[in-house]
The first five atom37 places (N, CA, C, CB, O) and aatype in JSON, in Angstrom:
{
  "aatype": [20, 20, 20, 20, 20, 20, 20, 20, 20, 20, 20, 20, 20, 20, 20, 20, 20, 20, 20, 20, 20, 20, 20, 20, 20, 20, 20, 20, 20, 20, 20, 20, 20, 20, 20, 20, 20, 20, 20, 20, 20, 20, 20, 20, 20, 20, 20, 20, 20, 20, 20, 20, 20, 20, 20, 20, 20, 20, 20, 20, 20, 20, 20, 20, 20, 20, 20, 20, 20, 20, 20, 20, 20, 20, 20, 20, 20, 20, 20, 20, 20, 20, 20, 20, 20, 20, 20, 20, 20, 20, 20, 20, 20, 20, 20, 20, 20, 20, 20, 20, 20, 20, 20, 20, 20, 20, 20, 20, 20, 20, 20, 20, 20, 20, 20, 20, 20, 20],
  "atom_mask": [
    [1, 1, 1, 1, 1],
    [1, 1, 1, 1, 1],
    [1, 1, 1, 1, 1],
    [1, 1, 1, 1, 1],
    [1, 1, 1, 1, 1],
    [1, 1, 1, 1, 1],
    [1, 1, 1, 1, 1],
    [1, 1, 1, 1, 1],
    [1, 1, 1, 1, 1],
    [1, 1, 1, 1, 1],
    [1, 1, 1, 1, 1],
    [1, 1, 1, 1, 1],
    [1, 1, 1, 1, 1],
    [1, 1, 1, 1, 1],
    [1, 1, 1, 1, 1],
    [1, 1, 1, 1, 1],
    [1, 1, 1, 1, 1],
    [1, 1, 1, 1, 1],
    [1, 1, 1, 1, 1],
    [1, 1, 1, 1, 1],
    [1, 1, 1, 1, 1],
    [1, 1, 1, 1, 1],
    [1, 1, 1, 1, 1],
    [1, 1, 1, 1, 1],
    [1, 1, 1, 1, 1],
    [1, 1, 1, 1, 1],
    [1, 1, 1, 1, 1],
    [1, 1, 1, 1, 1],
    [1, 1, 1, 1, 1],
    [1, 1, 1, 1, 1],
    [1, 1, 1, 1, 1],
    [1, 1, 1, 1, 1],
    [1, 1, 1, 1, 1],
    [1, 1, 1, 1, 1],
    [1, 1, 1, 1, 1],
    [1, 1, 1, 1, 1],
    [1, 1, 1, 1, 1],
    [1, 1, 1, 1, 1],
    [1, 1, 1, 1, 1],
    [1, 1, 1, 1, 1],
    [1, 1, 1, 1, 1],
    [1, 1, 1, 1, 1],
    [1, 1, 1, 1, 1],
    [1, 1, 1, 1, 1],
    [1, 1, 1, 1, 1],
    [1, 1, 1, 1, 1],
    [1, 1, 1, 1, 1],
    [1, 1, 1, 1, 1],
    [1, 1, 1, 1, 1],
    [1, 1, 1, 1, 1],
    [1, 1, 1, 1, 1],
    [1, 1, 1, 1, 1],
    [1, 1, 1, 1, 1],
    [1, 1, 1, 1, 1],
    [1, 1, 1, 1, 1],
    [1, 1, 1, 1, 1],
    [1, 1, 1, 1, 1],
    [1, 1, 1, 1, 1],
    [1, 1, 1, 1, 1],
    [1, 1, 1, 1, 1],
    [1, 1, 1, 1, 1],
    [1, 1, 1, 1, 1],
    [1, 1, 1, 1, 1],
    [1, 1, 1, 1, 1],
    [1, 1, 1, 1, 1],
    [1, 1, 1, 1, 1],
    [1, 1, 1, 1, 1],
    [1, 1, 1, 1, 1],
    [1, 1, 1, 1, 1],
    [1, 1, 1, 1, 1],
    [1, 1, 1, 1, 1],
    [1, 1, 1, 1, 1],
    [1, 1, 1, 1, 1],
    [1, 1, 1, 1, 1],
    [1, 1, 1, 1, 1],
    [1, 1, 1, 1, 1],
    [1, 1, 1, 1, 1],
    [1, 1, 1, 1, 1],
    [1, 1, 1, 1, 1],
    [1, 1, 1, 1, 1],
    [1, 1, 1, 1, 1],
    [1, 1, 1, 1, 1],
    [1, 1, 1, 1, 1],
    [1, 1, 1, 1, 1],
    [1, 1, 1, 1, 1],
    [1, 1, 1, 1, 1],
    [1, 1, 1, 1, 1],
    [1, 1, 1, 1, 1],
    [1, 1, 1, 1, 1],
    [1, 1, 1, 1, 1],
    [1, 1, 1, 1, 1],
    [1, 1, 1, 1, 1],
    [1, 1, 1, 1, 1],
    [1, 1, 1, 1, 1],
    [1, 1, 1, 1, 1],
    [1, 1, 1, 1, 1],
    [1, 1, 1, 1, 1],
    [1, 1, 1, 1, 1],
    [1, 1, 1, 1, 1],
    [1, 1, 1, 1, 1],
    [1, 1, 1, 1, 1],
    [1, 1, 1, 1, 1],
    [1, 1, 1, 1, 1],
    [1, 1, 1, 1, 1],
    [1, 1, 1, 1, 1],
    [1, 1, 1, 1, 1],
    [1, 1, 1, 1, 1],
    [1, 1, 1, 1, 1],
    [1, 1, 1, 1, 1],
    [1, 1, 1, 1, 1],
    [1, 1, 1, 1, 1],
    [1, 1, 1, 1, 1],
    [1, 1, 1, 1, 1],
    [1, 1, 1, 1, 1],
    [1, 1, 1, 1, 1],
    [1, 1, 1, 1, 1],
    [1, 1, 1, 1, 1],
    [1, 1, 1, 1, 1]
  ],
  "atom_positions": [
    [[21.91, -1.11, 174.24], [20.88, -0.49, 175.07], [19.6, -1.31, 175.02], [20.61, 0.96, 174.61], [19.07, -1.83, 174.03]],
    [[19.13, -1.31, 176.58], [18.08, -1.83, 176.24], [16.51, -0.41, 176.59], [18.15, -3.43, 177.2], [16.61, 0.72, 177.06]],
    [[15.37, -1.09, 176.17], [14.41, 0.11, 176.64], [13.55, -0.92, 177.09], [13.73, 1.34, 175.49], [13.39, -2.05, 176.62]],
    [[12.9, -0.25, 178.3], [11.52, -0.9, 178.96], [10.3, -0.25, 179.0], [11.67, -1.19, 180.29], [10.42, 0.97, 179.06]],
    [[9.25, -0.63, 179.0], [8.69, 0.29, 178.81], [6.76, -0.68, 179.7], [9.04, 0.85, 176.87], [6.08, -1.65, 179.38]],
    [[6.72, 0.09, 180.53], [5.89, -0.86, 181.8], [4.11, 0.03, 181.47], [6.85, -0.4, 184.11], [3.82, 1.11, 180.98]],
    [[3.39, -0.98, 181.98], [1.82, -0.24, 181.7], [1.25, -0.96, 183.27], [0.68, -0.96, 179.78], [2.01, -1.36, 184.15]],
    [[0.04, -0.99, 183.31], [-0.94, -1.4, 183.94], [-1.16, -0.58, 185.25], [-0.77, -2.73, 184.11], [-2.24, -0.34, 185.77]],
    [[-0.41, -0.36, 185.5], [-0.75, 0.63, 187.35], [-1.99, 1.41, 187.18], [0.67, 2.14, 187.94], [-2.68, 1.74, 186.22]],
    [[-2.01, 1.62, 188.62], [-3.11, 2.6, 188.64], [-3.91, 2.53, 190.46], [-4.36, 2.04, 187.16], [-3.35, 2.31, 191.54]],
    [[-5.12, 2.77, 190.22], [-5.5, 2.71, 191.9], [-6.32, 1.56, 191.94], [-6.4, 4.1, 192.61], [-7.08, 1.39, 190.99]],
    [[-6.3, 0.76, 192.86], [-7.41, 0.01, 193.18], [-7.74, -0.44, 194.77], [-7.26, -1.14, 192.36], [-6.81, -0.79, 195.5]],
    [[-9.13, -0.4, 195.26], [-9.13, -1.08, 196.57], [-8.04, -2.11, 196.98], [-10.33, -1.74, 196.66], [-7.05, -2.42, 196.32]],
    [[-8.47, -2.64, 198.41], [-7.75, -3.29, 199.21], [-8.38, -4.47, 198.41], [-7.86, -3.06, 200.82], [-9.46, -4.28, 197.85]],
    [[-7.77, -5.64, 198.32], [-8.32, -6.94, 197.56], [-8.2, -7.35, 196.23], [-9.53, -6.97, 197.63], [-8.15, -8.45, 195.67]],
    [[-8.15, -6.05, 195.82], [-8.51, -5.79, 193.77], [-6.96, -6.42, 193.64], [-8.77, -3.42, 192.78], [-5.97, -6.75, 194.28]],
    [[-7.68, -6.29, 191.91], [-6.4, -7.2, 191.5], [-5.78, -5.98, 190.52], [-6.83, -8.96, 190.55], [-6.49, -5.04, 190.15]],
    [[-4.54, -6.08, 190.19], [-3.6, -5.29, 188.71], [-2.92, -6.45, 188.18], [-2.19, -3.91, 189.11], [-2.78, -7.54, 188.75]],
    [[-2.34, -5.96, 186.56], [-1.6, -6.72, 186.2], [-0.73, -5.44, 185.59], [-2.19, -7.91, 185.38], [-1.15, -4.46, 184.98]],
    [[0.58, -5.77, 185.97], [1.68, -5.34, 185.4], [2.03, -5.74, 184.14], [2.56, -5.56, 186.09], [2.22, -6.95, 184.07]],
    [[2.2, -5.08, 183.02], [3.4, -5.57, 181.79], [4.6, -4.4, 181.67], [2.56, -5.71, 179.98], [4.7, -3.27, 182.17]],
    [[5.49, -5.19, 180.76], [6.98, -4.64, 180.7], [7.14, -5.54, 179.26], [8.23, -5.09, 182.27], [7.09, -6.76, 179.1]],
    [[7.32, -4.59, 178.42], [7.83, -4.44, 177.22], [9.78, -4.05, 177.0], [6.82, -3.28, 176.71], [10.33, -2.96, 177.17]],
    [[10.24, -4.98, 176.69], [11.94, -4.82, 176.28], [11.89, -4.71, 174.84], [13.03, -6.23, 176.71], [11.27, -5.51, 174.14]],
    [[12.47, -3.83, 174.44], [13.11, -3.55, 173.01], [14.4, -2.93, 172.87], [12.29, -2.7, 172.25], [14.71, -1.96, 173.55]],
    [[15.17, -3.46, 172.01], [16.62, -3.41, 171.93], [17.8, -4.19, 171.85], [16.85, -2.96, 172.62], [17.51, -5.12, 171.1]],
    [[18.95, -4.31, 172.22], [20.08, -4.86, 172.07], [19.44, -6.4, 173.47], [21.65, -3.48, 172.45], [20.05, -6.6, 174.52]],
    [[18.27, -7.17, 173.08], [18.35, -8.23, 173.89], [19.02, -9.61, 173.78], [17.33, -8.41, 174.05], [19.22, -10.13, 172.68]],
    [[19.41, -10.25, 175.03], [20.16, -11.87, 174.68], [19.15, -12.19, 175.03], [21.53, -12.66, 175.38], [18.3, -11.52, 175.62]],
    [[19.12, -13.37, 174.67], [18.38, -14.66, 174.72], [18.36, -15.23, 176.07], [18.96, -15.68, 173.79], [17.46, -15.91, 176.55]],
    [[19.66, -14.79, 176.72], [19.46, -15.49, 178.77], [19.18, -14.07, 179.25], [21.39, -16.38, 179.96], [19.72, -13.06, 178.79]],
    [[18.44, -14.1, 180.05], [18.08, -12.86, 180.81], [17.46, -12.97, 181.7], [17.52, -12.02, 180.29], [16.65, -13.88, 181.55]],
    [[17.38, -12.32, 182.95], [16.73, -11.97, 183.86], [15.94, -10.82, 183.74], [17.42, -11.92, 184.73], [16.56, -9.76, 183.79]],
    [[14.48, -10.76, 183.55], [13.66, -9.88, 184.15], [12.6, -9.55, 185.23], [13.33, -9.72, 183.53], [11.57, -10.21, 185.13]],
    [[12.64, -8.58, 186.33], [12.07, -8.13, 187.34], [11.0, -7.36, 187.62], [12.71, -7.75, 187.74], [10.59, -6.45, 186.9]],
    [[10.55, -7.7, 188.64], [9.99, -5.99, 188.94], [10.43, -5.83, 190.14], [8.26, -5.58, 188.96], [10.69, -6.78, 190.88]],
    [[10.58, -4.49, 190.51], [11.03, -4.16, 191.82], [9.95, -3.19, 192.37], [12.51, -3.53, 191.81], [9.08, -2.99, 191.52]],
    [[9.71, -2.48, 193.63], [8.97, -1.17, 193.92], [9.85, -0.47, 195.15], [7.26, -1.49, 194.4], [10.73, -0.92, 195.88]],
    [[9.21, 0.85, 195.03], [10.14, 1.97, 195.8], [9.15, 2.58, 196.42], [11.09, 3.05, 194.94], [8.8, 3.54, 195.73]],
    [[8.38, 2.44, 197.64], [7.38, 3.29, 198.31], [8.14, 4.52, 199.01], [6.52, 2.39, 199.41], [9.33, 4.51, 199.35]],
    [[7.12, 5.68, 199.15], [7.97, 6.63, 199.41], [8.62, 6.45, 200.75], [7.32, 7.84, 199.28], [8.08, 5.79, 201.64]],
    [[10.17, 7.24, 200.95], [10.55, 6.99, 202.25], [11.45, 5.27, 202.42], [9.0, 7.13, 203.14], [12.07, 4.84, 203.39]],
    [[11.24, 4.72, 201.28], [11.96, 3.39, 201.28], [12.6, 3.26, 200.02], [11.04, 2.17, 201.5], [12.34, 3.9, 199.0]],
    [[13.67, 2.16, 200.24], [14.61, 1.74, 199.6], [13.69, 0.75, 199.04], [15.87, 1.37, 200.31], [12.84, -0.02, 199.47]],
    [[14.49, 1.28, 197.2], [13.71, 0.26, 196.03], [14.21, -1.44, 196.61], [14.51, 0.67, 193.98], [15.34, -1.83, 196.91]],
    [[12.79, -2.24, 196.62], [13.33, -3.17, 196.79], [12.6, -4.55, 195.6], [13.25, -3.26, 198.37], [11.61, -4.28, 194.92]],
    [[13.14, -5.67, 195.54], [12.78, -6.63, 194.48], [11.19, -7.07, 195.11], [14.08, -8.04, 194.33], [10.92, -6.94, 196.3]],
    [[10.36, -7.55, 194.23], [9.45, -8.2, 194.42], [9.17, -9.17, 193.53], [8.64, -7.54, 194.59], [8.21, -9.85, 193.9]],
    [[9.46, -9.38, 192.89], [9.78, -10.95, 191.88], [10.57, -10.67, 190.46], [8.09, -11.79, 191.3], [10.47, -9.61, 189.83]],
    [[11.37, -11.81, 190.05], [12.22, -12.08, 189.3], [11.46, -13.56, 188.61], [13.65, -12.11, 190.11], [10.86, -14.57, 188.99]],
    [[11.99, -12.84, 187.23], [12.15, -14.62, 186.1], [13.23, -14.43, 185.17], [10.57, -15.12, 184.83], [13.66, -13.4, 184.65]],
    [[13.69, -16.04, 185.05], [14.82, -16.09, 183.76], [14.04, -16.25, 182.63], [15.98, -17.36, 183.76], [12.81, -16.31, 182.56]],
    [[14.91, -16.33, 181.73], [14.44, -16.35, 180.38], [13.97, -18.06, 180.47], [15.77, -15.82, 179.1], [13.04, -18.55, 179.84]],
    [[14.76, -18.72, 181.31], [14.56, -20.39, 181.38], [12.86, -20.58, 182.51], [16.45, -21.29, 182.44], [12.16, -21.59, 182.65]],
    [[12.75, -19.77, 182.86], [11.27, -19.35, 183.71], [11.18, -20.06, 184.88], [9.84, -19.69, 182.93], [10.21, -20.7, 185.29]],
    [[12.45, -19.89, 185.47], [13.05, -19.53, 186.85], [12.51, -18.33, 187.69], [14.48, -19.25, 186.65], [12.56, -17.18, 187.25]],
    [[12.03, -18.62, 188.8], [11.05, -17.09, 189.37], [11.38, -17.16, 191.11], [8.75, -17.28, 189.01], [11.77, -18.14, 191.75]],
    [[11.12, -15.97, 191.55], [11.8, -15.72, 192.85], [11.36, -14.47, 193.42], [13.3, -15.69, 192.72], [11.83, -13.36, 193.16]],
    [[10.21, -14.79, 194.38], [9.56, -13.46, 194.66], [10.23, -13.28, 196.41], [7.52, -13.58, 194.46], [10.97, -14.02, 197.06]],
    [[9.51, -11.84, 196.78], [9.93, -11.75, 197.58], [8.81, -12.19, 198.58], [10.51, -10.7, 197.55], [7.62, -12.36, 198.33]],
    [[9.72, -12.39, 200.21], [8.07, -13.19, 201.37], [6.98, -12.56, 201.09], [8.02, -13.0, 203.29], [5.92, -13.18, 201.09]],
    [[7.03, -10.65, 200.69], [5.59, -10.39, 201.79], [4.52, -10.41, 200.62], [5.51, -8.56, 202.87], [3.39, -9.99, 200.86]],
    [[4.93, -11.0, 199.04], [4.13, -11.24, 197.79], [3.99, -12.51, 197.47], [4.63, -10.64, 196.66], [3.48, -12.77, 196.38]],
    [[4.34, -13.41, 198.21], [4.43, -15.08, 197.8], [2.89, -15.14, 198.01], [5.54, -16.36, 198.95], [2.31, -14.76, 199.03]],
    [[2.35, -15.65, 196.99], [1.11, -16.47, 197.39], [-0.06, -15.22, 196.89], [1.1, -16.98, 199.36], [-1.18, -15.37, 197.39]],
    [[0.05, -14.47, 196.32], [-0.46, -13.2, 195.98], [-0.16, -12.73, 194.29], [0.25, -12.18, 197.07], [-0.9, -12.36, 193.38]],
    [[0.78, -12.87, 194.39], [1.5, -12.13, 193.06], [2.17, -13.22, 192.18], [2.78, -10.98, 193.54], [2.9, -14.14, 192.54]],
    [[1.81, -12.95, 191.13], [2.84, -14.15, 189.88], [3.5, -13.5, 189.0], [1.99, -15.24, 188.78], [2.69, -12.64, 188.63]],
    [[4.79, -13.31, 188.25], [5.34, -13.27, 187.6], [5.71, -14.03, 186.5], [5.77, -13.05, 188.07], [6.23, -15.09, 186.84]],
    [[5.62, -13.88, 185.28], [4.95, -14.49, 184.14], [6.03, -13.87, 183.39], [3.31, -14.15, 183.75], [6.89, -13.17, 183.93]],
    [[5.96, -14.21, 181.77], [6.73, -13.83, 180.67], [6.35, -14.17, 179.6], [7.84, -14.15, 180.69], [5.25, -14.71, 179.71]],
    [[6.81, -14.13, 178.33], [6.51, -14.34, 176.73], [7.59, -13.86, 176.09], [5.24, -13.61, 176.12], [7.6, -12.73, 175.61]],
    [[8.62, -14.72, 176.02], [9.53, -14.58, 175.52], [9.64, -14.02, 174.03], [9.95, -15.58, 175.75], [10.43, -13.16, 173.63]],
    [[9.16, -14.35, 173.68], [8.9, -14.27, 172.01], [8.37, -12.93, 171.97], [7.73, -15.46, 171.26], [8.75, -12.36, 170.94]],
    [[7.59, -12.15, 172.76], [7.32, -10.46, 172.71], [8.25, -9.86, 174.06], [5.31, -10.02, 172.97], [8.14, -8.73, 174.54]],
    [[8.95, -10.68, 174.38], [10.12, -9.75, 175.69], [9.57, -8.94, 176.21], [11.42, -8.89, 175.3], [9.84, -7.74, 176.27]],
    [[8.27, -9.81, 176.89], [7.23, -8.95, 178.0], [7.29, -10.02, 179.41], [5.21, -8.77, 177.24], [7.22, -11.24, 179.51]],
    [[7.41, -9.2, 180.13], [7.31, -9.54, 181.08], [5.95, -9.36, 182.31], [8.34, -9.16, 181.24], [5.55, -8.26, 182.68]],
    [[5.58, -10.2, 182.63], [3.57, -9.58, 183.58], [4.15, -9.55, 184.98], [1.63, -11.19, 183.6], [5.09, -10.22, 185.41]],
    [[3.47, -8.74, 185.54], [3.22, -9.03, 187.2], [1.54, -8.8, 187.38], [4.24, -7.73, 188.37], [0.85, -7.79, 187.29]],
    [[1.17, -10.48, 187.74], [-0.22, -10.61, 188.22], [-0.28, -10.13, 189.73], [-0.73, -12.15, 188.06], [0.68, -10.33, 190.48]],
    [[-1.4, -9.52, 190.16], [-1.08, -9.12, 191.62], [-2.69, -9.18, 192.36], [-0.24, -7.35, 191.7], [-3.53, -8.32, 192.11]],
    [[-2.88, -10.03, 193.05], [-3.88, -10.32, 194.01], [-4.12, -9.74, 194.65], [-3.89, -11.03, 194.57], [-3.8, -8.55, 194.55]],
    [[-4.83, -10.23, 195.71], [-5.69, -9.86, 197.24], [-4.17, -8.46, 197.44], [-5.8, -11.86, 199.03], [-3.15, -8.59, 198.12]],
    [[-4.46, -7.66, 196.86], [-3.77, -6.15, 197.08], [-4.11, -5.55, 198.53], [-4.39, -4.99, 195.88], [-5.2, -5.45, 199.09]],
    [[-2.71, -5.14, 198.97], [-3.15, -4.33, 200.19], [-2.38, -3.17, 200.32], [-3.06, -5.07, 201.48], [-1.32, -3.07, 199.69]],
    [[-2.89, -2.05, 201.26], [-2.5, -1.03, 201.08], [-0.76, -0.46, 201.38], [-3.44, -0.51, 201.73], [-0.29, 0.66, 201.21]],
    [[-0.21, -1.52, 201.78], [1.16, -1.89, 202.08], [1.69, -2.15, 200.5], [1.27, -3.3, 203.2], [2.88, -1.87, 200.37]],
    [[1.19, -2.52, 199.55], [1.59, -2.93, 198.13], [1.79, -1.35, 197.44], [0.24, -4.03, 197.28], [2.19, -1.2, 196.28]],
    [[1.51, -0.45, 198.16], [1.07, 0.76, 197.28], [2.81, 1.34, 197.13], [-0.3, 2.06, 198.23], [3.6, 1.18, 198.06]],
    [[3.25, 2.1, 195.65], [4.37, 1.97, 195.57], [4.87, 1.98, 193.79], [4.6, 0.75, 196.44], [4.33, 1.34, 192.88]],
    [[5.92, 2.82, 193.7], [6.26, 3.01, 192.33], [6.62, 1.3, 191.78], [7.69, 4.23, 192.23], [7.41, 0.59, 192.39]],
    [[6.06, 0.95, 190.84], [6.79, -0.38, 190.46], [7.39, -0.28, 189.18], [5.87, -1.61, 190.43], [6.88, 0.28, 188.21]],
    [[8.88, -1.04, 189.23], [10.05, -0.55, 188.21], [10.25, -2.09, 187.76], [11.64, 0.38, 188.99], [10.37, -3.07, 188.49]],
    [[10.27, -2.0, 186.12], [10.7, -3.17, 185.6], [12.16, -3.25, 185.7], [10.26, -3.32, 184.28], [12.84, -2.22, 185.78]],
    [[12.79, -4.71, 185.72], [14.47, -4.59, 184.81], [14.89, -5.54, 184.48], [15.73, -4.11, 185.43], [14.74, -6.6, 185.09]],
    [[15.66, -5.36, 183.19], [16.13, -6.4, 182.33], [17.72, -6.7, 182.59], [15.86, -5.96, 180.81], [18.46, -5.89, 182.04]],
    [[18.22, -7.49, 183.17], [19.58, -8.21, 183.39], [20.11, -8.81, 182.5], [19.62, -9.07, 184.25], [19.27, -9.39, 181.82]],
    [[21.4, -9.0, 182.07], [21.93, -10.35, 181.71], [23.38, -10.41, 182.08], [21.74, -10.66, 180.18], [23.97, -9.54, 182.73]],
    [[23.79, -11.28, 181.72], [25.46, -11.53, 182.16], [26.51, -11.94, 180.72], [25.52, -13.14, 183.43], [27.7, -12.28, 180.75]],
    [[25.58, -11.77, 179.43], [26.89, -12.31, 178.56], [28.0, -11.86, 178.59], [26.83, -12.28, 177.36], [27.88, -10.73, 178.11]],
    [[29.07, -12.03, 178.88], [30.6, -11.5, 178.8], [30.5, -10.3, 179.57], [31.23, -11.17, 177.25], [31.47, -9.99, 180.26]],
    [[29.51, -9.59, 179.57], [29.56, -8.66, 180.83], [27.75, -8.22, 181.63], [30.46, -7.0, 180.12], [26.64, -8.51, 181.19]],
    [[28.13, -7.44, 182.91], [26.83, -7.41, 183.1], [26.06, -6.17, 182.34], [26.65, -7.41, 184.55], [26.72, -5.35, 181.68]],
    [[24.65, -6.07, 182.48], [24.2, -4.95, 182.02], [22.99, -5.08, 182.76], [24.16, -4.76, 180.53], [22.59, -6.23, 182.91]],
    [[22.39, -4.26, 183.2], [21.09, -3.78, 183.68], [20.6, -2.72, 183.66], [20.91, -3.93, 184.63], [21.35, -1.77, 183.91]],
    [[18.97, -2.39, 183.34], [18.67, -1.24, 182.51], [17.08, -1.58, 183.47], [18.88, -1.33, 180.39], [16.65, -2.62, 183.98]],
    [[16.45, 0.02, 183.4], [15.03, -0.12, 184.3], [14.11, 0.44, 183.07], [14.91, 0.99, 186.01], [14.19, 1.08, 182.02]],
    [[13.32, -0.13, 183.82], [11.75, 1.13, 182.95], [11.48, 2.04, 184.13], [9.68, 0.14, 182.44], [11.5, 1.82, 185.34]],
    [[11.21, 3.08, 183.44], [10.31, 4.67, 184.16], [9.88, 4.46, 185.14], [9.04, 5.37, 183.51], [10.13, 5.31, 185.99]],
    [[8.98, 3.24, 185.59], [7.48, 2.94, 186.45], [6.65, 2.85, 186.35], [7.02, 3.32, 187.06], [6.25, 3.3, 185.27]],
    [[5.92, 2.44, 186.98], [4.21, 2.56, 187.2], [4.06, 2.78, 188.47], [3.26, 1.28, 186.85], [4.78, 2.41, 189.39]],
    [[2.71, 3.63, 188.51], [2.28, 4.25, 190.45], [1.35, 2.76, 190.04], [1.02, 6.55, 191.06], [0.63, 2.41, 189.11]],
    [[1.81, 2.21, 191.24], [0.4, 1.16, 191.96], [-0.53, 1.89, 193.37], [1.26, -0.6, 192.77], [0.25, 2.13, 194.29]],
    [[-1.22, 2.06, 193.53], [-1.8, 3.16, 194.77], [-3.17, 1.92, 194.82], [-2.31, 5.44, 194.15], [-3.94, 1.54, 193.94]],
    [[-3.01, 1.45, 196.58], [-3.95, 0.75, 196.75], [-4.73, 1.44, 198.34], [-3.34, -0.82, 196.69], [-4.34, 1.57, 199.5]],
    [[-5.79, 1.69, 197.7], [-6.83, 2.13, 199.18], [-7.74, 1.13, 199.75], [-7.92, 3.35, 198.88], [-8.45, 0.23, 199.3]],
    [[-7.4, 1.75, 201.23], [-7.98, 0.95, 202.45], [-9.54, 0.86, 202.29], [-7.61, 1.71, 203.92], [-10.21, 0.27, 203.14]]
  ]
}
């Protein structure tokens, strides 16, 4: 098992910045994929950036150039830096920890509300 366990959300204007963290504790490997994804209401959870443990990263279009995804391996935290915020960003954001040794496993954290006003 793994546990996640995510902080930083909250409200901020159009522009403001957040930073996401995600804390893993538990049964972790050493290769891994960790994410964040978000689920605004009325929509399907979808990815908004990914890193490997090798710090491989892969966001999605409408956060490129805005948002960074970061890590620290050594505390199995994972950040989401998040820029020029707009009210389209507003939205539960869900960590998750992947891997593939001999089999798959994937596990989420709770959330964080991100709520950004116009």
């Amino acid at each position: 098992q793994v546990q996640l366990v995510e902080s930083g959300g909250g409200l901020v204007q159009a522009g403001g910045s957040l930073r996401l963290s995600c804390v893993a504790s538990g049964s972790i490997f050493s290769s891994n994929t960790m994410g964040w994804y978000r689920q605004a209401p009325g929509k399907q959870r979808e990815l908004v950036a990914a890193i490997t443990s090798g710090g491989n990263t892969n966001y999605a279009d409408a956060v490129k150039g805005r948002f960074t995804i970061s890590r620290a391996n050594a505390r199995n935290t994972v950040y989401l830096q998040m820029n020029s915020l707009k009210p389209e960003d507003t939205a539960v954001y869900y960590c998750k920890y992947e891997s593939w040794s001999g089999s798959y496993r994937g596990y989420w954290g709770q959330g964080t509300q991100v709520t950004v006003s116009s």
